[in-house]
Every structure is written in structure tokens, then in C-alpha cells.
C-alpha atoms as one frame of an Amber mdcrd trajectory, in Angstrom:
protein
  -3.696 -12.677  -4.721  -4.550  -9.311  -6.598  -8.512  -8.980  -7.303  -9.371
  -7.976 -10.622 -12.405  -6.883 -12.571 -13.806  -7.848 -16.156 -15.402  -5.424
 -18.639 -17.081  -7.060 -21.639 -18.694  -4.414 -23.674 -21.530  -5.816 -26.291
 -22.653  -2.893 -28.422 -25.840  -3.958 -30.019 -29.207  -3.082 -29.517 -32.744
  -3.490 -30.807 -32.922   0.301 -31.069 -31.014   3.549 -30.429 -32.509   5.582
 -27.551 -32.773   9.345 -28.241 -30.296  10.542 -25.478 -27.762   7.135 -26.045
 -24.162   8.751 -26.650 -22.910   4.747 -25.825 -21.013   2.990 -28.743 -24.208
   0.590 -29.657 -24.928  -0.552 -33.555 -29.211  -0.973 -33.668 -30.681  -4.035
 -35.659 -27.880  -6.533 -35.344 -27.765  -9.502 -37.552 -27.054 -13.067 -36.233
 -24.037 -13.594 -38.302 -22.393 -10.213 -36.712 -23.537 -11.708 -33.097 -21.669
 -14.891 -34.088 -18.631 -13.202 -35.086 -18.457 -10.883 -32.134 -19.047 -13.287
 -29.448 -15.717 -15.509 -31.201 -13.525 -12.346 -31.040 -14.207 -11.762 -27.391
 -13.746 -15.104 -26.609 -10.227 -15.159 -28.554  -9.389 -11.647 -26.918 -10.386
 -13.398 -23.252  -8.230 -16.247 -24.138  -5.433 -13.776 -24.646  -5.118 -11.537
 -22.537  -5.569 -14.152 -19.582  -2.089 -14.892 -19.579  -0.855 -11.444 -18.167
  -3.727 -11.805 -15.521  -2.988 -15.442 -14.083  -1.744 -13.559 -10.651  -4.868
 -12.522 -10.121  -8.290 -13.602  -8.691 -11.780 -11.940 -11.077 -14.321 -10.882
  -8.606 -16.168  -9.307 -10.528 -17.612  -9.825 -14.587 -19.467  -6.954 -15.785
 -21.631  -7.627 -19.437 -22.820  -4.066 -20.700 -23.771  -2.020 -23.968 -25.581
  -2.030 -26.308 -28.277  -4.376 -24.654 -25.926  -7.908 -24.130 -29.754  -9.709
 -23.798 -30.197  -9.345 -27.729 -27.500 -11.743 -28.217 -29.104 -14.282 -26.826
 -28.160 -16.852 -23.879 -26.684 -19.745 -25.791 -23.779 -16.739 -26.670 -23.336
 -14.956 -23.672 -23.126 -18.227 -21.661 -20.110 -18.759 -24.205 -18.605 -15.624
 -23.152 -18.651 -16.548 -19.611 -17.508 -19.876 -19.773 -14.727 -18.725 -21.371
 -13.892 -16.192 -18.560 -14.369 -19.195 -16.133 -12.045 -21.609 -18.129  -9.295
 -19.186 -18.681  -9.070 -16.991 -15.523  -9.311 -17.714 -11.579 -12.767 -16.505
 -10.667 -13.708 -16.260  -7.036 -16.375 -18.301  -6.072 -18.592 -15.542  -4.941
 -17.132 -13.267  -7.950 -20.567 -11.018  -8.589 -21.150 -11.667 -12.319 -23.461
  -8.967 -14.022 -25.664  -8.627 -17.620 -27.199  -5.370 -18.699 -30.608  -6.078
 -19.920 -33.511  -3.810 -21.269 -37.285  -4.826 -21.574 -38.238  -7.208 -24.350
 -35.072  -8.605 -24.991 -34.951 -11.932 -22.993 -37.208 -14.345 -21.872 -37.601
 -17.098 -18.723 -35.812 -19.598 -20.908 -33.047 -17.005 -21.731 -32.801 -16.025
 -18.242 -32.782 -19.599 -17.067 -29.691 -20.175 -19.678 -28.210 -17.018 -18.156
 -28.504 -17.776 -14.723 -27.588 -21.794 -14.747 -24.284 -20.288 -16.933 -23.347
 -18.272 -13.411 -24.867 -15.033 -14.262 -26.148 -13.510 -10.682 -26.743 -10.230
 -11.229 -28.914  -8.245 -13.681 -29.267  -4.498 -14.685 -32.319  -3.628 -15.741
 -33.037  -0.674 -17.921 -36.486   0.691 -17.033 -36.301   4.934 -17.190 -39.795
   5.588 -16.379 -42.951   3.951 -15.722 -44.831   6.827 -17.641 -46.021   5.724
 -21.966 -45.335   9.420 -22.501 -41.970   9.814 -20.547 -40.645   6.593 -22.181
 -41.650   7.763 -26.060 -39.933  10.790 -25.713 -37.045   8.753 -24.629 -37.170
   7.107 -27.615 -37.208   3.365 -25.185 -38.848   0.659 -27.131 -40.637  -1.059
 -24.502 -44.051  -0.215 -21.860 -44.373  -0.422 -17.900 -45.820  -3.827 -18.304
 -42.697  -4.950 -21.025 -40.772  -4.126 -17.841 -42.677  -5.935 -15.219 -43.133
  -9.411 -17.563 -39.039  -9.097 -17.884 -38.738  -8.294 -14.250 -40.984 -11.457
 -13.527 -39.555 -13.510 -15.517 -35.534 -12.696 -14.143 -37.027 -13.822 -10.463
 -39.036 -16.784 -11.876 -35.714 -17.685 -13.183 -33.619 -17.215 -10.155 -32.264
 -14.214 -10.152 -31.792 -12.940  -6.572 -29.608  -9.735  -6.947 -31.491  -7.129
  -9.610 -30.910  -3.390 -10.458 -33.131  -1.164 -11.924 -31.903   1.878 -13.963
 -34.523   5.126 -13.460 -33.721   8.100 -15.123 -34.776  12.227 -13.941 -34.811
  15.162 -16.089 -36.689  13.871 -18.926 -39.003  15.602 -21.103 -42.490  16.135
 -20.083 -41.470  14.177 -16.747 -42.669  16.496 -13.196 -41.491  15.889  -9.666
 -44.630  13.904  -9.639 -44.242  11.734 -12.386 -40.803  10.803 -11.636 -41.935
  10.315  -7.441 -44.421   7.834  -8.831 -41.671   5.676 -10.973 -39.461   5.547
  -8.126 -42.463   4.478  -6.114 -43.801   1.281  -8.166 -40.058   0.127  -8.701
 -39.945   0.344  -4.777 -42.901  -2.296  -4.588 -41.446  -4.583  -6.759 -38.442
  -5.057  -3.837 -35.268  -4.951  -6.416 -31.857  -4.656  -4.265 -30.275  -1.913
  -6.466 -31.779   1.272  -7.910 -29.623   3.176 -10.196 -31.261   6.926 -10.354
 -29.117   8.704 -13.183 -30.039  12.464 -14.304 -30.413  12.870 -17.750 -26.748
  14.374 -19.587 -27.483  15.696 -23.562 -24.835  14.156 -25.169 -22.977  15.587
 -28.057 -24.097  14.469 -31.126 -27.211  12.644 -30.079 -30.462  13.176 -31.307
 -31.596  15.097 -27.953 -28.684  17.630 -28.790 -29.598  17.717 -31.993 -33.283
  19.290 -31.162 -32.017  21.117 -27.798 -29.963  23.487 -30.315 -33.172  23.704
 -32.456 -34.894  24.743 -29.055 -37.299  21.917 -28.966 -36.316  19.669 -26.366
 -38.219  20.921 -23.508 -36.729  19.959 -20.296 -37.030  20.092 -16.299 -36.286
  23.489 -15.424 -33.287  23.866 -12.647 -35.281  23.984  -9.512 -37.447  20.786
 -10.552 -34.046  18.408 -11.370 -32.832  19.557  -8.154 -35.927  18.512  -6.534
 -35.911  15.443  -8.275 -32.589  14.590  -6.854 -33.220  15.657  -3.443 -36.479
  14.376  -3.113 -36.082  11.248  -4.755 -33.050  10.132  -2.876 -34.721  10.814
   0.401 -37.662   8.499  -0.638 -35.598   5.511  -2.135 -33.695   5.852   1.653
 -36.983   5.908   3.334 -37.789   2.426   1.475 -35.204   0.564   2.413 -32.320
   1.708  -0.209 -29.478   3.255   1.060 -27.399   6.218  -0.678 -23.883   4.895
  -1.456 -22.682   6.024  -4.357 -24.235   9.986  -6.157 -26.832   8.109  -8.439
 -27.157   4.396  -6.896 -28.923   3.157  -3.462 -29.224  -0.458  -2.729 -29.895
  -2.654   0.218 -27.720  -3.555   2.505 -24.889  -5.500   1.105 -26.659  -4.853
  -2.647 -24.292  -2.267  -3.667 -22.488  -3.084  -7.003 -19.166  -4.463  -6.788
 -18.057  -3.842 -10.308 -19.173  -0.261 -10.033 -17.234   0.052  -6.725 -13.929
  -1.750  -8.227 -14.111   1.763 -10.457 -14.457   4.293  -7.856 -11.858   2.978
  -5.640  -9.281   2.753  -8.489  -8.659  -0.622  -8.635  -7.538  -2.565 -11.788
  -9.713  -3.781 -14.417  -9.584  -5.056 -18.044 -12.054  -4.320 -20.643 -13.291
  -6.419 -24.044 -14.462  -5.487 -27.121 -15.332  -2.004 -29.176 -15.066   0.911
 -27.193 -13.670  -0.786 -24.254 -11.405   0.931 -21.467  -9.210  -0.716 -19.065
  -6.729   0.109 -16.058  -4.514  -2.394 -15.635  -0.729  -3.118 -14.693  -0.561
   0.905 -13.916  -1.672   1.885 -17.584  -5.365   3.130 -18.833  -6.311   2.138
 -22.314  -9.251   2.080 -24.746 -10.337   0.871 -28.107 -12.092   2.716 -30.642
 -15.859   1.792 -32.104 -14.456   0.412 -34.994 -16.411  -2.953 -34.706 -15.182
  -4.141 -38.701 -11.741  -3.943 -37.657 -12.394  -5.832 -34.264 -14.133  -8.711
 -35.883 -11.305  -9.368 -38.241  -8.824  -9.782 -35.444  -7.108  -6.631 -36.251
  -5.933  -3.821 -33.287  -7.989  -0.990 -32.512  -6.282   0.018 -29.417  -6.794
   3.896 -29.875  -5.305   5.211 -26.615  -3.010   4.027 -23.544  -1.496   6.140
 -21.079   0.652   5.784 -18.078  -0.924   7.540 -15.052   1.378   9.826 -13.285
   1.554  10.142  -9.633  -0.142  13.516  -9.759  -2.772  12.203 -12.098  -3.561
   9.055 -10.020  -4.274  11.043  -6.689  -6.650  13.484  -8.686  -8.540  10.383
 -10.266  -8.482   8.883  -6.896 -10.313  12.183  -5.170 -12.831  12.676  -8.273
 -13.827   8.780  -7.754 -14.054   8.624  -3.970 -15.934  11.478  -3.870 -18.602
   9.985  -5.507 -19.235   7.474  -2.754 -21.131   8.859  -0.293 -18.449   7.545
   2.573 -16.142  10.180   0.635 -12.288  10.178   1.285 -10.794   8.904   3.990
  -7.316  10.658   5.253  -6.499   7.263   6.466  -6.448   5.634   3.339  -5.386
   8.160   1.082  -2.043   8.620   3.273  -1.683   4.313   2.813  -2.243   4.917
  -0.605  -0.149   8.030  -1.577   1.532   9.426   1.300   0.276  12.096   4.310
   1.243  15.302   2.833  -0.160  14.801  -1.009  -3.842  14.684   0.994  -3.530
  18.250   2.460  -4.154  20.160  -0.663  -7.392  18.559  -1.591  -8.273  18.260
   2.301  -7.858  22.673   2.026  -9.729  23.026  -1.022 -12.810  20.417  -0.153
 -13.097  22.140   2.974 -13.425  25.573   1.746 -17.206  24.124   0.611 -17.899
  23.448   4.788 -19.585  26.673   5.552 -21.831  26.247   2.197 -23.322  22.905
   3.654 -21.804  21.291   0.346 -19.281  18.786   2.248 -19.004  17.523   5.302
 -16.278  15.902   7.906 -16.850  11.811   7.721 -14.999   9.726   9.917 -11.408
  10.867   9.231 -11.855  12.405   5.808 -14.106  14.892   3.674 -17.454  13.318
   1.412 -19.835  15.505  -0.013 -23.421  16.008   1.166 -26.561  15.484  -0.408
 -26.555  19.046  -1.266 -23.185  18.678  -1.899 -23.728  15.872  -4.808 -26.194
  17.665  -6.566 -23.220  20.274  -7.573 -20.339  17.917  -7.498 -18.830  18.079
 -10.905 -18.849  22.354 -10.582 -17.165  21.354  -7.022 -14.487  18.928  -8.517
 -13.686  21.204 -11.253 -12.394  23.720  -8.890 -10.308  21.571  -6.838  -8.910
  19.041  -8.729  -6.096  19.972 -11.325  -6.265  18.101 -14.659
């Protein structure tokens, strides 16, 4: 049977982070919750007729900050995935959750529902770091929630870190990566900071005052930080996430290797049945039942091998000849295979088993790399 993989996106948050270009609505009211959590369990309902050949593997909760709705709901949500699909019994079942927004009784609801995963969004360990962030929440907020997720059971937790931040140094960032180390998560997610269009950040970087990481000091960031999270025990497998062994994140994988996947809610994207579609933000409309399908696309041939080479590229085990010839045929690798290797000599990619993957150097630059040799 066909595996398949679950997006549910919940879009509401205590607060809207300074940098945050994701579609999240602050200061939710119960009665919205309420209505929200019914429409995804309708949608879920619905669409599992046109996925009954399949086997879910993998449930993915994400935002917003799902925690702020509360257990009793997202428990719901899940036990309507579990009632209307065929979920694998070791199907890796994930909740986004941010600091101060859940607590051991929460988590205990969460994880006795069949929650065993959880995403943690810390950024820094620094007060000053985390207020020019905009984050709502201290070091300590962090470590009570992280206590309180392993009081509660949770075995499998991920911790997002973010580089490139105002007033963050090499330093300051080496010492986040360092106490989240000691606290023995299996997954650290270590994301670069991206201004977003019309976020705040944007907003004062074209009034030059958002004072940033110079060039040099992101790189070292990168470099350096990935070398220490290895050196503790985390391996590299993906350009921003390190886990240990047998940690990695499924969901996350399901998306770099192109396989299908359904997503729920406002400003949710799917792949699924050889089409890629998305709904708009419009959260009114979605509570009322009505469409808001914005987009859907059938993926060419063409446009399928050059999604499958930007995706794979990001794992660290790159692209395998092997399985790109299973996948689209011998000849249709040898293009890419001519153009990746022209970045050999540079250091910037590497042979790997029977294919191409970038190096550590190499991932630092990717998206210039990719630019030039894929052809959108």
C-alpha cells in the first residue's frame, strides 16, 4: 500500500514574531478555536475517501502555535485522522509547540491522544536575542516546557534554533546551541534567519535599522555550528536539521523525497494524486465551509525532475544516479549530473555513493547553486 503524509496547518498564535512571514492570526478567541478545529475535522472526513489506498505514516500539526488550542481540541483532530484513515502503527505523529503555551496536563492529553513527536520553538537562549525577535517567552519558559514534554512522555523532541539574528555573535549563538545540546533532545532544527517580505523585520531593514550578522559571521555560524551539533552526537542530514541516529524527521523527509502528501486548513499545500495545490489565508471563508482552493497544478515531467533535484539536494546524502534513473529514466539525470559537477573543483559538491550532494561549503551557497542549474 502507498504511504502518505498529513499536513494540518493551525494558524493561531499568542503573538506574531517580528520575522514570521507564516499565515498565523495572534490573540485567538475560543469560539474561532472551536470552529476551526470542526472544519478540519469535516475536511479530514472528506477527503479520506480518495486516500483509503493508502497507509498515513506520518501526521504533521504546524502554524501558528497548534499548543494554543489546547489538548482537549487537537486530540479531536487526531482522532479523527485515526478513525477515518489507515495509520501505520509506528506512523510518527508531530505538534509544533512554542514556550508557554502548554502545560504537563496538556502534554499528557497530547501524548495519551498518540502524539509522539514535538517541535519546539526555542531561537535563542539569549533575553536580548529573543526580544529583538519579538518571541514571547525566556530561556527558563523554554526549559519548564521542555520539562514538562519529558515528564509527560515525550521521547522524540526537536528544538528549532535560529542564526543571523540581531545583536546575536558567533559566540552567542555557539552558546545556544551548546545548552540545547545538554538538555539531550533527538532533533535540532538550526534555520538562518530569511527577511520576509512584508514583515516587520523588512519593514525596518529598508529603514536601515535592522542591524544584522555581517556575511562572514552567518557563514561562520553555519559552519561552525554544524560542526559542533555533529561533534555532540547530532548528525547533519538534511541543510538546517541534525538529529540522532534514527531521529531524523519523517514528515520533513516525505517532502524532500517527493512523495505525496495532503494538507488541511488555511494556507495549506498538498501533492497528491500527481497534482500540487494550496489554499489561500482566507480563514472566514474556511470556517463557513466554503472553497478557498487558490491554486492546483499538474506537474510536468520536466517540472517534477527539477523539484526532485532542488529537494534531494537538500539532504546531505544528495542525489543518487541510481534512483533518479528508477524514478525518471537514465538519460534525464545527465544534464543536472554536468551542471552539479561543474561546482567539483570549487569544493561546493562532491561525488556520494553513485550520485552528486553538496558539501558543507557547498550548503551554505545552495540556493545561488540551484538557481544556476535547475530550469524553472
Amino acid at each position: 500500500m502507498k504511504t502518505l503524509g498529513l499536513y494540518i496547518h493551525l494558524p493561531f498564535c499568542k503573538s506574531k514574531c517580528l520575522y514570521c512571514d507564516f499565515c498565523s492570526f495572534p490573540h485567538p478567541r475560543l469560539e474561532v478555536m472551536e470552529k476551526y478545529t470542526a472544519r478540519i475535522c469535516e475536511e479530514l472526513a472528506i477527503w479520506s475517501e480518495r486516500a483509503r489506498d493508502y497507509t498515513v505514516d506520518t501526521v504533521y500539526f504546524g502554524g501558528g502555535t497548534p499548543t494554543v488550542m489546547g489538548g482537549d481540541r487537537l486530540s479531536r483532530m487526531l482522532e479523527t485522522v485515526t478513525r477515518h484513515y489507515t495509520v501505520a502503527r509506528d506512523a510518527e505523529i508531530t505538534v509544533e509547540c512554542n514556550p508557554r503555551t502548554g502545560n504537563f496536563a496538556e502534554f499528557k492529553t497530547l501524548r495519551r491522544a498518540g502524539f509522539n513527536r514535538v517541535s519546539v520553538g526555542l531561537q535563542s537562549t539569549h533575553p536580548n536575542e529573543l526580544k529583538r525577535l519579538g518571541r514571547g517567552h525566556s530561556f527558563d519558559d523554554f526549559c519548564a516546557t521542555y520539562d514538562s514534554l519529558c515528564c509527560a512522555g515525550f521521547e522524540n523532541i526537536s528544538v528549532d534554533v535560529m542564526s543571523g539574528i540581531p545583536e546575536q555573535t558567533v559566540e552567542s549563538y555557539m552558546q545556544t546551541l551548546a545548552r540545547v545540546c545538554d538538555l539531550s533532545p533527538q532533533h535540532i532544527s538550526a534555520y538562518g534567519l530569511i527577511v520576509e517580505e512584508g514583515t516587520p523585520f523588512a519593514i525596518l531593514e529598508s529603514r536601515g535599522q535592522l542591524i544584522l550578522p555581517d556575511e562572514e559571521e552567518a557563514r561562520q555560524m553555519y559552519m561552525d555550528g554544524a560542526a559542533y551539533l555533529e561533534n555532540r552526537g547530532f548528525g547533519q542530514y538534511e541543510i538546517s536539521n541534525f538529529a540522532k541516529a534514527g531521529y531524523e524527521s519523517r514528515h520533513n523527509v516525505k517532502y524532500w523525497n517527493c512523495e505525496e502528501y495532503i494538507g488541511f486548513g488555511v494556507a495549506a499545500y498538498s501533492d497528491f494524486c500527481g497534482a500540487r495545490f494550496g489554499n489561500s489565508r482566507d480563514l472566514d471563508a474556511y470556517i463557513k465551509g466554503e472553497s478557498i482552493e487558490c491554486e492546483r497544478d499538474a506537474i510536468s515531467e520536466a517540472e517534477r525532475q527539477n523539484e526532485y533535484v532542488m529537494l534531494r539536494m537538500r539532504l546531505c546524502e544528495g542525489i543518487s544516479q541510481t534512483a533518479f534513473a528508477k524514478r525518471f529514466g537514465a538519460a534525464a539525470f545527465m544534464p543536472f549530473e554536468k551542471k552539479l559537477a561543474t561546482y567539483e573543483s570549487s569544493g561546493l559538491v562532491c561525488r556520494r555513493g553513485d550520485g552528486l550532494a553538496f558539501t558543507r561549503e557547498g550548503m551554505y551557497v545552495s540556493n545561488a547553486i540551484l538557481s544556476d542549474v535547475l530550469d524553472f
